[in-house]
C-alpha positions in Angstrom: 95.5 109.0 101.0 97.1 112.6 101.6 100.5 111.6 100.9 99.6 110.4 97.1 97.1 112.7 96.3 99.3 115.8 97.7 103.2 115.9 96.0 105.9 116.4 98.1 103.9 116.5 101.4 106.2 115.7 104.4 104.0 113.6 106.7 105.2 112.5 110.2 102.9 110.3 112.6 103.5 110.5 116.3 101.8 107.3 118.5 102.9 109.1 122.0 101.3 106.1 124.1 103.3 103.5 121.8 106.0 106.1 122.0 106.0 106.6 125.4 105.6 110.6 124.9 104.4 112.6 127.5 103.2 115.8 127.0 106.3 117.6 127.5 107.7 115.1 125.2 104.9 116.4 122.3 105.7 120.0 123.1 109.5 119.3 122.0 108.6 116.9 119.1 106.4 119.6 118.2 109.2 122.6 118.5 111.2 120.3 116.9 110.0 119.2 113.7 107.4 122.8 112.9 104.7 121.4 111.5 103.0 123.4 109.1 99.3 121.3 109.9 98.9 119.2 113.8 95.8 117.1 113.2 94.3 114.9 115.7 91.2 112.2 115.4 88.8 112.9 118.7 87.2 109.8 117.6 85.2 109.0 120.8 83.4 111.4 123.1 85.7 110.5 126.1 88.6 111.8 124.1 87.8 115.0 123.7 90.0 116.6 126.2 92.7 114.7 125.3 92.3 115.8 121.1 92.0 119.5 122.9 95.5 119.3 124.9 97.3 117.7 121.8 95.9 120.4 119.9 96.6 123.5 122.8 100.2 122.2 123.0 100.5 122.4 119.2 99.5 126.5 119.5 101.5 126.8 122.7 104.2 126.2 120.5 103.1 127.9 117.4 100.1 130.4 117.4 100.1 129.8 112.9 100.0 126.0 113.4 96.8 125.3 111.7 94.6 122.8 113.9 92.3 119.7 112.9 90.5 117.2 114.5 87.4 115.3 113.5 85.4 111.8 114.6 82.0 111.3 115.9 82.2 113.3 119.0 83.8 116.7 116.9 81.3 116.0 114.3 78.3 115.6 116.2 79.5 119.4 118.2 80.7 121.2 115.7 79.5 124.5 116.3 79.9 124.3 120.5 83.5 123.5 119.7 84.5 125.9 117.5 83.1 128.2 119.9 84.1 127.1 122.8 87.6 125.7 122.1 90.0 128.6 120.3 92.8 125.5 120.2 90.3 124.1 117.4 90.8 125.5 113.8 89.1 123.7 111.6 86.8 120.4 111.9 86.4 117.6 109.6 83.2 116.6 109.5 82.6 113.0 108.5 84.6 110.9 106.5 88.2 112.5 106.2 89.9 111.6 103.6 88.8 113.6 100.7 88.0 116.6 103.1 91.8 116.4 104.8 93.3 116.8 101.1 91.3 119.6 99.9 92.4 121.6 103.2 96.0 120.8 102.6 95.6 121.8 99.1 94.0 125.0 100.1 96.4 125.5 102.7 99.4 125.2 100.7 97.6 127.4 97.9 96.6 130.2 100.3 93.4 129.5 98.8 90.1 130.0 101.0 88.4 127.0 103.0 85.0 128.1 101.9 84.8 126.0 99.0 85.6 122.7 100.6 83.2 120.5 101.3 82.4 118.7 104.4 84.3 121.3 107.2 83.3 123.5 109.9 86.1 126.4 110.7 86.6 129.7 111.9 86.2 132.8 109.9 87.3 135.2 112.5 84.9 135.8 114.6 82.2 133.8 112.8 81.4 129.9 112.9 81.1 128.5 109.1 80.0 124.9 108.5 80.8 124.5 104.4 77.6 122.0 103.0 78.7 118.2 103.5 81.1 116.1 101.5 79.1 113.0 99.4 80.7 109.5 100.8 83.4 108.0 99.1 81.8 105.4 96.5 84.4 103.2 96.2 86.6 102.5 99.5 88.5 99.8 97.4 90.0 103.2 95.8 91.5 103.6 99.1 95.3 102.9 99.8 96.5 100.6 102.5 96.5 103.1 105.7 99.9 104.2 106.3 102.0 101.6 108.0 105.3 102.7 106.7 105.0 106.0 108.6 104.9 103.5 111.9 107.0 100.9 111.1 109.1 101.3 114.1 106.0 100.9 116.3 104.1 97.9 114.7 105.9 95.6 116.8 104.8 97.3 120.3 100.8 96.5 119.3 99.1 93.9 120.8 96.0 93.1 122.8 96.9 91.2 125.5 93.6 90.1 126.3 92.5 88.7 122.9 95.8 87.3 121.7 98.7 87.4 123.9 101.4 89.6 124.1 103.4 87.3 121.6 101.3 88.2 118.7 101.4 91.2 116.6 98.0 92.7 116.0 96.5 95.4 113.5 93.2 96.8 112.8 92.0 96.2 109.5 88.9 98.4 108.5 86.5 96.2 106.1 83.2 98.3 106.1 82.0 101.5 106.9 78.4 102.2 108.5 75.4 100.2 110.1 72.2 100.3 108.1 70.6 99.6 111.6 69.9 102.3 114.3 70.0 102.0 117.5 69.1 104.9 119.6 72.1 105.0 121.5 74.4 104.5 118.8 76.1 107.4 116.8 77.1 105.3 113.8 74.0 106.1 112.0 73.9 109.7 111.9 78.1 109.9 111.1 77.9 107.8 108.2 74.6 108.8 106.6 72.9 105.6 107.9 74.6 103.4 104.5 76.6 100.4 104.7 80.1 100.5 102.3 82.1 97.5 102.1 85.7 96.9 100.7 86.0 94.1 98.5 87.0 90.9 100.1 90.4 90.8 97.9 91.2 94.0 99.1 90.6 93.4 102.8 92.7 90.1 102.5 95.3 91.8 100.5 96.0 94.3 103.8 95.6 91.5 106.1 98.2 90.0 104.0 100.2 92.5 103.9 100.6 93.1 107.5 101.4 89.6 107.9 104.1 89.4 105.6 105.7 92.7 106.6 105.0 93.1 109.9 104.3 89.5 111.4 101.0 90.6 112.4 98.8 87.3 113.5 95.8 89.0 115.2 93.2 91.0 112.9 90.6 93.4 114.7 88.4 93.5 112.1 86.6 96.8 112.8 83.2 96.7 111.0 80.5 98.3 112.9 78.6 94.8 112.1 79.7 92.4 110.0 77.9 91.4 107.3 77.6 88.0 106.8 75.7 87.0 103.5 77.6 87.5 100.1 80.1 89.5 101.2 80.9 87.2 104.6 81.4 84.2 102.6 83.4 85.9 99.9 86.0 87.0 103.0 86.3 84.0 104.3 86.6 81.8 101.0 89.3 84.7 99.8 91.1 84.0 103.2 91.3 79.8 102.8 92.6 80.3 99.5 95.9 82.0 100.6 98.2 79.4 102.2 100.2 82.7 103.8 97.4 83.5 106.1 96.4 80.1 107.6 97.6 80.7 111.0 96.0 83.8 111.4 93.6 84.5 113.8 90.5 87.8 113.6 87.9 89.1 115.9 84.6 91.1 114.6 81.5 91.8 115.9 77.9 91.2 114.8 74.0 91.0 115.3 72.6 88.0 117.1 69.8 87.7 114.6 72.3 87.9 111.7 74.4 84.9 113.8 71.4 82.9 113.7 70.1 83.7 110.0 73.8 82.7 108.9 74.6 80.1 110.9 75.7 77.6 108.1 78.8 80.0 107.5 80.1 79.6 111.4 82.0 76.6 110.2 83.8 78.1 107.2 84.4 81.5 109.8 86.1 79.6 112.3 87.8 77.3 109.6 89.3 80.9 108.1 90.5 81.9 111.5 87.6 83.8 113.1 87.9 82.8 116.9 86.0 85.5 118.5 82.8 87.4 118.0 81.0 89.9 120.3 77.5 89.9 120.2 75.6 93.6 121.2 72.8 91.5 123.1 72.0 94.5 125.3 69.1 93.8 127.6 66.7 91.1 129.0 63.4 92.9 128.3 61.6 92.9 124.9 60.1 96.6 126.1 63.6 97.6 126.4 64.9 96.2 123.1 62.1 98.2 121.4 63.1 100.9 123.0 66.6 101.2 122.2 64.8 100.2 118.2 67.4 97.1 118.7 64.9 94.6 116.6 66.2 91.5 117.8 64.2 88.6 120.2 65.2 87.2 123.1 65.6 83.7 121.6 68.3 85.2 118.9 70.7 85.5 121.5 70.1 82.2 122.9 70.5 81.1 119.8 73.4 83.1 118.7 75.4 82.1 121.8 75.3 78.4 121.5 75.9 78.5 118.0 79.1 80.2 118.4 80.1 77.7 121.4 79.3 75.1 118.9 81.6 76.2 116.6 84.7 76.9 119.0 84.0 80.6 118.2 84.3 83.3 121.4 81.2 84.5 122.3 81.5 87.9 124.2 78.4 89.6 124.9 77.7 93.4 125.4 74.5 94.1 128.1 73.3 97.7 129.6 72.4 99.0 132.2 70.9 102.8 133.5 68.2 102.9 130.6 65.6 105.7 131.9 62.8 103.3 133.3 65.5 100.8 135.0 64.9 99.7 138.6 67.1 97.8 141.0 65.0 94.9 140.3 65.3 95.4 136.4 68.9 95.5 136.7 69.0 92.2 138.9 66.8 90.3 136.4 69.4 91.3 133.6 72.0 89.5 136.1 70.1 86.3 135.8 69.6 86.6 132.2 73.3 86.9 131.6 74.2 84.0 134.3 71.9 82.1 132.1 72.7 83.2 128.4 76.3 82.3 129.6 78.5 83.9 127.1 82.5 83.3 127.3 82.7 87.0 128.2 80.1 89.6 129.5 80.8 93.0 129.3 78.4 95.4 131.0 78.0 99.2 130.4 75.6 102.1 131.4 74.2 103.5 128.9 75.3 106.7 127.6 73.9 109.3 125.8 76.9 110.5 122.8 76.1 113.5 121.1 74.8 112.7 117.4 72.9 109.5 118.7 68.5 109.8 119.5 69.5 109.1 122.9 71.6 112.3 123.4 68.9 114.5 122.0 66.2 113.5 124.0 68.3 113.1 126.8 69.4 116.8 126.6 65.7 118.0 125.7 63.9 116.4 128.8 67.2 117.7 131.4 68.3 113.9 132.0 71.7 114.4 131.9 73.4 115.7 135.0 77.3 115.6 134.1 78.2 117.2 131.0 82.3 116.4 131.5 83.0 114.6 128.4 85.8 112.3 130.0 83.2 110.3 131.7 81.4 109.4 128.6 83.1 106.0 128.3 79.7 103.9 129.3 82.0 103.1 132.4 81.0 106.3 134.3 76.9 107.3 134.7 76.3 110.6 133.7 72.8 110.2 133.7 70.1 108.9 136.3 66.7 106.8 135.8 63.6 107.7 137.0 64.4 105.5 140.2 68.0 105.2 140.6 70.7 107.8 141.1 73.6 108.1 139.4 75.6 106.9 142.0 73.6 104.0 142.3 73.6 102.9 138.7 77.2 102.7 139.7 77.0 100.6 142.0 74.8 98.0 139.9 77.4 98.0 137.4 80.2 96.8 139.7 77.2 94.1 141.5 76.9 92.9 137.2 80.5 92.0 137.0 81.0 91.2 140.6 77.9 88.9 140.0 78.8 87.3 136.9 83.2 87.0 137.4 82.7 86.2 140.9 81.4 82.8 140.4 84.1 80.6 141.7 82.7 77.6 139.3 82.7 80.3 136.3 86.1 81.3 136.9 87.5 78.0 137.5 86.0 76.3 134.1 87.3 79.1 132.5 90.9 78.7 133.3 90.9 75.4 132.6 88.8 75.7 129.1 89.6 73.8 126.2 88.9 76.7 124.2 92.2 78.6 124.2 91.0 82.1 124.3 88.9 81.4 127.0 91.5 80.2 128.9 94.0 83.2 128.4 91.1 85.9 128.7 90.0 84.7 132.4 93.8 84.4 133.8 94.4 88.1 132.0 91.7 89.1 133.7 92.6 87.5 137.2 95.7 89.5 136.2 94.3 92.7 136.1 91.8 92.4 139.3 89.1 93.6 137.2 86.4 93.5 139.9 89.0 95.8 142.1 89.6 98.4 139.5 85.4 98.6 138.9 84.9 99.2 142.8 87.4 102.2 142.8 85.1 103.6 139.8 81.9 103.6 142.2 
């Protein structure tokens, strides 16, 4: 989007982990090249020091290097960042693209930031947050990301896990938003709590794209929850049209009441390629549920997960743990319910409180929190307790979940020997990886 709305803007994009950069290596790309603008996406909270280095190194080099990042986390903390973070110039609050080009414009104008909508920056020694920037109203209007600017590193993607090492793999982005709102999600609040779709031509036209150009054959389709209705069967009728894309696989995730109020398009899904859904099932307990204002019954993901398995479609399901008025014995009844729900995959996380989300606020005005180090906010790490368990024991219940559920011998063994392909690769990727071992260094 910046490189055709700005002329004769010279844009380089550095992947250091597909790069194999270090940091030293970004201090001389950086003293190398002089870049005018270093920008940096913090995107989750657990990334914030990371964004912060990038951006320090980028000063190091060059004290006039003006400095952006942006994301949930960034968002959410504007003002403690810009005040407690001098390697931060300037945040993009929001959705970037329109925002991003209007400080480049300015930027190359000398003109000042304050009339650009949708930033927080620095005015010397005082904090500004300019009002916000509307959302974009059409996202069809939007070019195909980049690629070209990484052509050299398409080939190195891949998740292992999902689709082999063999098969190149891309995010494609088909909607922005949840109108849902789950307490411990940050969705909501980032994207005004609306739902935006891209056309389903236009989301087939970049998975085609990538396919043709780059030989991708794994889509991540990243919707915060896709949609089924209209606009799900319109995707997948626009996919079975095109014989270029009919050995292409994609992954999405959804609502378990939306799985089961749509259940008569799982067959035209998996016919257009979708082999894998994750399901955000969450918890065991209806009083739970309510409390995280999930709105979904018990029955829906009983429902949900054998109508995938009867459709040859993945089911992974998300569960978690550490919510404030969990127990030991809460936690070992959600074991039970997950042995019995029985998706293909479980993943289990403690429940974390990001900035921008209900949770973090109340979590922050009742003192709940007890470690404020933003690395461990990767619902892998308890940075919270419960009114009964310590943090240190909410870590140990997460490694019992997956020791529980992955330990099963008769699990594991009808898993490597699944008809359903995916299943079989995930469970020997995961012997691979000694997933149980890792978790117990974590406690």
């Amino acid at each position: 989007f910046l490189e055709r709305e700005v002329e004769d803007v010279d844009i380089d994009v550095l992947d250091c982990q597909a790069s194999g950069v270090d940091w030293k290596g970004l201090e001389k790309y950086i003293e190398r090249t002089q870049p005018d603008v270093v920008a940096s996406s913090g995107l989750a909270t657990c990334n914030t020091y990371t964004t912060l280095r990038a951006l320090g190194t980028a000063k190091k080099i060059n004290p006039d290097i003006v400095t952006i990042t942006g994301g949930q986390h960034f968002t959410a903390m504007a003002q403690e960042s810009l005040e407690a973070y001098s390697q931060i110039d300037i945040i993009v609050r929001g959705e970037g693209e329109e925002t991003l080009v209007e400080v480049v414009k300015a930027l190359i104008e000398e003109k000042s930031l304050s009339t650009v909508k949708g930033i927080s920056y620095k005015d010397k020694d005082e904090v500004r947050h300019n009002p916000p920037r509307p959302l974009i109203k059409d996202l069809d209007d939007l070019p195909f990301p980049g690629y070209h600017l990484i052509e050299d590193l398409i080939g190195k993607y891949h998740f292992a896990m999902m689709a082999g090492r063999e098969a190149g793999y891309a995010l494609i982005e088909g909607s922005r938003g949840c109108p849902h709102r789950c307490t411990f999600c940050s969705q909501w609040s980032y994207w005004g709590g609306k739902w935006r779709t891209k056309s389903a031509k236009r989301i087939v036209d970049e998975m085609e794209y990538c396919h043709q150009n780059y030989g991708v054959q794994f889509f991540w389709l990243t919707d915060d929850n896709f949609n089924f209705g209209r606009r799900g069967r319109e995707l997948c009728d626009e996919i079975l049209k095109r014989d270029t894309l009919k050995d292409v696989t994609w992954f999405t995730q959804a609502r378990c009441d939306d799985i089961v109020r749509n259940k008569d398009l799982l067959p035209k899904m998996r016919k257009a390629g979708n082999m894998w859904i994750l399901l955000g099932v969450e918890r065991h307990d209806e009083a739970t549920l309510e409390a995280f204002n999930k709105k979904i019954a018990l029955r829906e993901s009983f429902e949900a997960v054998k109508l995938l398995k009867e459709n040859d479609i993945f089911a992974q399901a998300t569960f978690i743990i550490g919510e404030r008025r969990d127990t030991a014995k809460s936690i070992s009844e959600l074991r039970e319910f997950a042995n019995h729900l029985d998706p293909d995959l479980a993943i289990f996380m403690i429940l974390t409180p990001f900035p921008g989300t209900e949770l973090y606020k109340e979590a922050k005005e009742k003192g709940w929190i007890e470690d404020w180090n933003w690395a461990n906010y990767d619902m892998v790490h308890s940075v919270m307790p419960t009114e009964t368990l310590t943090r240190k024991e909410i870590q140990e219940e997460l490694y019992t979940c997956y020791k529980d559920f992955y330990g099963s011998l008769g699990r594991r063994l009808s898993a490597l020997f699944s008809r359903n392909k995916l299943k079989r690769r995930t469970y020997r990727y995961l012997l691979k990886q000694s997933l149980l071992n890792q978790l117990r260094r974590a406690v």
